[in-house]
N, CA, C and O of each residue as an XYZ file, in Angstrom:
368
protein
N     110.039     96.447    101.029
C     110.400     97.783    101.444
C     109.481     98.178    102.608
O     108.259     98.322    102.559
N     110.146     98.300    103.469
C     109.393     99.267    104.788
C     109.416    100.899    104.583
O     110.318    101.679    104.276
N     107.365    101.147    105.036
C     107.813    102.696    104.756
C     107.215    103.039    106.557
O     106.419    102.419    107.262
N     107.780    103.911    106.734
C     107.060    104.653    107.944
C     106.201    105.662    108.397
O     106.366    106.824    108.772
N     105.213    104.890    108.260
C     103.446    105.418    108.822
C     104.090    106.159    109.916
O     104.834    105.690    110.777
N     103.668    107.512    109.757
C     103.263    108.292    110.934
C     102.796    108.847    111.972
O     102.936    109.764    112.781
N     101.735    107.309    111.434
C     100.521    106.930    112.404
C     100.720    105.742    113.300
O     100.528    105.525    114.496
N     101.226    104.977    112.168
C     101.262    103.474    112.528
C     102.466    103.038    113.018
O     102.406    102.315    114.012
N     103.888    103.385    112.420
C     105.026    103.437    112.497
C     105.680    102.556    111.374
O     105.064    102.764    110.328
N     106.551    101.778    111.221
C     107.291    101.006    109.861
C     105.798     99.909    109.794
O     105.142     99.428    110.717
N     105.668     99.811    108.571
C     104.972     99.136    107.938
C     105.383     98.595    106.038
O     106.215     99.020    105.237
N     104.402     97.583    105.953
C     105.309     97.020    104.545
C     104.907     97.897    103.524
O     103.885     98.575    103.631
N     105.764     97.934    102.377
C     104.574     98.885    101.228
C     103.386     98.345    100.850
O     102.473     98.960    100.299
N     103.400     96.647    101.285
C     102.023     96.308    100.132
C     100.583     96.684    101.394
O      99.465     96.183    101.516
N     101.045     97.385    101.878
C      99.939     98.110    102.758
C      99.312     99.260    102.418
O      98.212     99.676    102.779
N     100.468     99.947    101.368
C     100.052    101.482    101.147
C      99.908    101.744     99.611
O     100.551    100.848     99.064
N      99.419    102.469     98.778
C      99.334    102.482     97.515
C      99.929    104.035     97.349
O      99.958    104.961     98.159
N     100.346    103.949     96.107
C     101.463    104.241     95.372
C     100.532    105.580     94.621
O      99.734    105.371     93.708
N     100.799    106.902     95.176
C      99.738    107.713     94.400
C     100.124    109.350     93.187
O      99.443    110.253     92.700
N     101.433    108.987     93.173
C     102.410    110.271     92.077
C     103.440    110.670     92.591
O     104.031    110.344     93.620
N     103.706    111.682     91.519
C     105.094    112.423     92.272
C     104.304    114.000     92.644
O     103.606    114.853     92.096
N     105.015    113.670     94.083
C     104.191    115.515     94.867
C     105.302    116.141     94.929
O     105.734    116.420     96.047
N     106.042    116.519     93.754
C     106.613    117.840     93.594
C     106.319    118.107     92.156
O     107.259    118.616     91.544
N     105.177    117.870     91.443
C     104.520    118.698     90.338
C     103.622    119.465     90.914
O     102.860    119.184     91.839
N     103.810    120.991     90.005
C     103.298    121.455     90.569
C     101.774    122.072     89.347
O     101.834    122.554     88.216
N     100.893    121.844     90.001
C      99.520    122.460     89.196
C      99.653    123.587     88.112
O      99.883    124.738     88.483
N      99.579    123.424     87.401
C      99.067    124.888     86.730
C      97.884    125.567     87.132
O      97.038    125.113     87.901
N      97.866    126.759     86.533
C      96.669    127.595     87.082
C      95.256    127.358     86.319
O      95.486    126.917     85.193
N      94.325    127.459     86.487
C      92.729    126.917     86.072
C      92.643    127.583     84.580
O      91.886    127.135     83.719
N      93.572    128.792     84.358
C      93.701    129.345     83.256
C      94.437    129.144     82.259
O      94.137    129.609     81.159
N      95.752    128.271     82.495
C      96.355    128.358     82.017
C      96.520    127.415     80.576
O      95.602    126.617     80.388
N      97.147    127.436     79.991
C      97.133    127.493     78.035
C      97.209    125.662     78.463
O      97.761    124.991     79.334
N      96.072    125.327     76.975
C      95.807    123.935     76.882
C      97.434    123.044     77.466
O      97.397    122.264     78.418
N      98.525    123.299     76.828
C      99.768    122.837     76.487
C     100.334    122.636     78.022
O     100.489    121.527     78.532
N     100.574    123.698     78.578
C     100.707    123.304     80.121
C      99.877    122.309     80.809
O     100.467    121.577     81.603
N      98.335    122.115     80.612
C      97.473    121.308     81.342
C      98.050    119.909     80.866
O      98.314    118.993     81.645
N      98.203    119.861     79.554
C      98.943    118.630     78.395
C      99.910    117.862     79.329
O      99.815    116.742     79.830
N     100.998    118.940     79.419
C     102.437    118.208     80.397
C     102.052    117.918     81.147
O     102.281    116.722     81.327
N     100.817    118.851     82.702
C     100.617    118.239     83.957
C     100.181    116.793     84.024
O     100.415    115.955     84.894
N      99.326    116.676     82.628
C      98.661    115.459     82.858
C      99.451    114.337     82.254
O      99.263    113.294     82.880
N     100.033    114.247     81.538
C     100.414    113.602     79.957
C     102.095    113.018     80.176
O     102.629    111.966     79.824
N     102.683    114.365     81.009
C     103.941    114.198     80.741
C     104.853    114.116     82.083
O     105.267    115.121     82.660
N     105.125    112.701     82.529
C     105.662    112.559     83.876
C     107.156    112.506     83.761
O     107.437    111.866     82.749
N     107.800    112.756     84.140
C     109.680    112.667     84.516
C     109.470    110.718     85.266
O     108.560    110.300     85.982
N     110.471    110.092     84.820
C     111.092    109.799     86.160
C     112.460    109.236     86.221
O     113.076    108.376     85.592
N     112.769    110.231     87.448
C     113.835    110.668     87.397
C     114.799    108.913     88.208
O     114.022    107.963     88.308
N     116.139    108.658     88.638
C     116.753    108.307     89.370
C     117.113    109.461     90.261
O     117.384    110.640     90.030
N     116.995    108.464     91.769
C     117.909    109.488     92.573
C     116.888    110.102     93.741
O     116.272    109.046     93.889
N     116.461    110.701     94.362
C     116.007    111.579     95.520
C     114.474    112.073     94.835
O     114.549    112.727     93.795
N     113.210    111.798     95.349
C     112.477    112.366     94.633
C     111.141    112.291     95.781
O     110.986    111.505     96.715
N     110.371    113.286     95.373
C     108.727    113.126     96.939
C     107.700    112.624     96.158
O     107.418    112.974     95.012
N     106.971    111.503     97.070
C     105.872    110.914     95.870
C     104.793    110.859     97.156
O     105.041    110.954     98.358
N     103.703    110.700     96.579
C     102.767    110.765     97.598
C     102.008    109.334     97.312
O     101.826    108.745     96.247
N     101.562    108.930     98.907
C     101.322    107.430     99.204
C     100.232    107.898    100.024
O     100.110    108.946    100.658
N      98.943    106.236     99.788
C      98.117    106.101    100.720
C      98.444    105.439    101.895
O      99.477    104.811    101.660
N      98.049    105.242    103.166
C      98.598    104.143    103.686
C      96.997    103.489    103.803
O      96.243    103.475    104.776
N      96.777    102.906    102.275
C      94.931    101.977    102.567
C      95.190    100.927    103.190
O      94.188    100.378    103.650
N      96.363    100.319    103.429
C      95.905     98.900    104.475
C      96.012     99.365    106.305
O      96.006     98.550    107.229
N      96.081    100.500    106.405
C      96.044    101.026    107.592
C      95.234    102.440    107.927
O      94.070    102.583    107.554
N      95.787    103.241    108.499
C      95.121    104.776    108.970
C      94.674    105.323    108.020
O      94.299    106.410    108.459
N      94.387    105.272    106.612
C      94.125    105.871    105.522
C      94.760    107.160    105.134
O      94.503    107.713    104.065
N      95.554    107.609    105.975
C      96.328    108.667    105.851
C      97.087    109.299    104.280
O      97.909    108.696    103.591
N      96.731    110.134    104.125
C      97.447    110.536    102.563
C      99.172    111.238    103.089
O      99.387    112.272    103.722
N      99.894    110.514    102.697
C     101.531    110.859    102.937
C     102.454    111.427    101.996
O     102.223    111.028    100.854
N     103.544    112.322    102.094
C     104.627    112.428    101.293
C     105.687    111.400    101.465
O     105.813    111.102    102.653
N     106.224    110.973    100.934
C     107.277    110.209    101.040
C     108.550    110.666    100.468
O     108.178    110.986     99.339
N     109.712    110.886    100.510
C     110.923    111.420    100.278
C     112.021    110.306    100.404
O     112.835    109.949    101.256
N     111.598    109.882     98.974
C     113.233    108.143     99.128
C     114.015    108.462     97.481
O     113.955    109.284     96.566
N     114.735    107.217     97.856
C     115.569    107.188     96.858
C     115.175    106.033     95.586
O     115.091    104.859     95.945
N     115.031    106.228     94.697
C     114.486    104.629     93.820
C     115.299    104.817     93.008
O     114.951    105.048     91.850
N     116.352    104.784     93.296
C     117.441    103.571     92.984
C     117.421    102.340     94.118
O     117.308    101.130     93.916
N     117.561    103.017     95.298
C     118.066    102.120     96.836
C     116.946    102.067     97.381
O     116.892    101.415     98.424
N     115.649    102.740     96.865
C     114.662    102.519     98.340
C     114.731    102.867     99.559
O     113.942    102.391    100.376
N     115.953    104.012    100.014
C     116.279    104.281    100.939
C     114.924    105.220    101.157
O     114.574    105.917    100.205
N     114.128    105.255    102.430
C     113.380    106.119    103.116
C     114.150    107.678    103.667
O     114.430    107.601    104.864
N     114.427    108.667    103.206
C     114.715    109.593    103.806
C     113.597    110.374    105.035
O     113.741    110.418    106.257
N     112.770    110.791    104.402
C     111.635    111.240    105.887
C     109.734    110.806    104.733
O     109.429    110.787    103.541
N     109.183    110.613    105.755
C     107.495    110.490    105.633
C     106.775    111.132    106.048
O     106.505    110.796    107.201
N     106.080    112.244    105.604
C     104.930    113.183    106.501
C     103.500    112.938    106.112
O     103.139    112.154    105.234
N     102.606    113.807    106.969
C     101.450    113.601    106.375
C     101.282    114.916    105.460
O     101.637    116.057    105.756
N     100.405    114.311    103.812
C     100.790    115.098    103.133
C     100.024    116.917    103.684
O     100.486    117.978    103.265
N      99.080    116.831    104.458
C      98.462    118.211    104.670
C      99.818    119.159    105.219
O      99.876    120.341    104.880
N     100.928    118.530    106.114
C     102.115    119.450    106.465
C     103.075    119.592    105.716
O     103.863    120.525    105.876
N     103.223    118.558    104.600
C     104.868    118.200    103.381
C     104.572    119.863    103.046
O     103.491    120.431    103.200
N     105.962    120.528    102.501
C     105.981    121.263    102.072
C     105.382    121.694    100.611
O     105.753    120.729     99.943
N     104.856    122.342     99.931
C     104.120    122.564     98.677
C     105.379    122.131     97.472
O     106.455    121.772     97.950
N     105.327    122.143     96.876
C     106.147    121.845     95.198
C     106.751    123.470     95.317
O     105.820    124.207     95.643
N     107.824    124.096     95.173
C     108.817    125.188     95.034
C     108.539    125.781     96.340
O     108.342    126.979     96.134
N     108.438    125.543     97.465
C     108.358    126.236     98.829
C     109.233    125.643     99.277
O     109.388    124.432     99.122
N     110.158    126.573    100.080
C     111.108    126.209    101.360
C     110.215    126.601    102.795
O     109.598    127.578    103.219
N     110.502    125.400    103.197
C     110.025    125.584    104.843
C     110.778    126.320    105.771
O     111.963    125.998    105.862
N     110.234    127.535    106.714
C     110.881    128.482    107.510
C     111.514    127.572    108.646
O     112.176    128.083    109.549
């Protein structure tokens, strides 16, 4: 699978490591044991369209969103994660 560094441009995956899904979203520092439970404990995974966040360590070290498909591996778009949009935010 080729992903595309934003830095670097298409590159292979075994370049970049594999680091969650970045559309969970945090709970608050307060919030009840049981919520912290799921953030940590309890992952989805889903088929179909989903944003996961990647290193690219065999290159720019860059921390990325990635937006594909795992069923197909299709690449839809790659950002760097400081601009990806937050978990329930629409971009203006």
């Amino acid at each position: 699978m080729l992903l595309p560094c934003p830095y670097c441009g298409p590159r292979s995956s075994e370049e970049f490591t594999y680091l969650g899904d970045a559309s969970v979203k945090r709970p608050s520092p307060k919030a009840a044991f049981e919520k912290w439970h799921e953030f940590v404990h309890e992952r989805r995974n889903p088929m179909g369209l989903i944003r996961e966040f990647w290193q690219h360590t065999g290159g720019c070290r860059a921390w990325l969103v990635c937006e594909r498909n795992t069923v197909t591996h299709e690449v839809f778009n790659m950002v760097p994660a400081r601009s990806a949009t937050p978990p329930g935010k629409v971009k203006a």
